[in-house]
N, C-alpha and C positions, 0 to 999 in steps of 0.2 A: 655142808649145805644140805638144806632139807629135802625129797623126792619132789614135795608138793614145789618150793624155789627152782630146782632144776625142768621140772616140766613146764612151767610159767616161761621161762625163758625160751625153752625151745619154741612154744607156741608163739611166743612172741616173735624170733625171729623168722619163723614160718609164714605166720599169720602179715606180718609189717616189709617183708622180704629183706630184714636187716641183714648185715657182713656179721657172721658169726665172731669175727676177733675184736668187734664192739662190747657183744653184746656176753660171750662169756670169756672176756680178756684174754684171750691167745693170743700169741703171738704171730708177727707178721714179719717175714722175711722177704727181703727183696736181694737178689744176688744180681751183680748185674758182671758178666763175663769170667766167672773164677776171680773175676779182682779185685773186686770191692761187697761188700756185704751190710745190708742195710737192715738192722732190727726193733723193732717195736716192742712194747709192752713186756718187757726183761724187769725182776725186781732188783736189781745189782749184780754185780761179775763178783765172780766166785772166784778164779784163775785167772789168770793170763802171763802167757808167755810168748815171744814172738813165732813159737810152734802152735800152741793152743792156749784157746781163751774156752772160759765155763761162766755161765751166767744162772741166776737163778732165774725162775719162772713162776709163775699165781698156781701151775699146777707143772712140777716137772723142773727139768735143767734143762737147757743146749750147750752142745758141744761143737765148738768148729776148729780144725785142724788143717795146716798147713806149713807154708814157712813166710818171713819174714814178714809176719801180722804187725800192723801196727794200728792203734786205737785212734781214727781221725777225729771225731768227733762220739760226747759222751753225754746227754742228759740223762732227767732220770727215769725216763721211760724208755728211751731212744738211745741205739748205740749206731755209730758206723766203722766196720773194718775193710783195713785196707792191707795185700799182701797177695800172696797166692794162696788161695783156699783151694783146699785138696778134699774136704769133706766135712760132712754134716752132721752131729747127731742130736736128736730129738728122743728124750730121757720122760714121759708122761708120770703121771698119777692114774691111779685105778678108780677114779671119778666119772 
């Protein structure tokens, strides 16, 4: 992406008070008690195992680890996990 595209954006979402995860597609995680995990804008799962699941991303991976994960529901932006999540990781690009 060009400098002159990524500064458009920023000013955009500066200028219009947008949610950043619209406007340069990140992801949005919503965890709700260690036991269910709710994610947005993933481009497919890369892994999964009922210890860890790995998804790609528009810039970067996530990684969530615990035990007894299971995949409740899967679109194709949209995942939700269900299980004991024990942790989180969030794998960027240098963008």
């Amino acid at each position: 992406m060009s400098r002159f595209v990524r500064k458009f954006r920023k000013w955009t979402v500066d200028a219009l008070d947008l949610p950043g995860d619209l406007v340069f597609n990140l992801p949005r995680l919503t965890l709700i008690g260690g036991k269910q995990l709710y994610i947005e804008n993933h481009r497919g799962v890369k892994f999964f195992s009922p210890e860890q699941l790995q998804l790609e991303l528009s810039h970067g991976s996530l990684e969530v680890e615990g035990s007894g994960l299971v995949i409740k529901e899967i679109l194709p932006q949209e995942i939700v996990i269900e299980g004991k999540i024990e942790g989180i990781k969030y794998r960027g690009t240098e963008e």
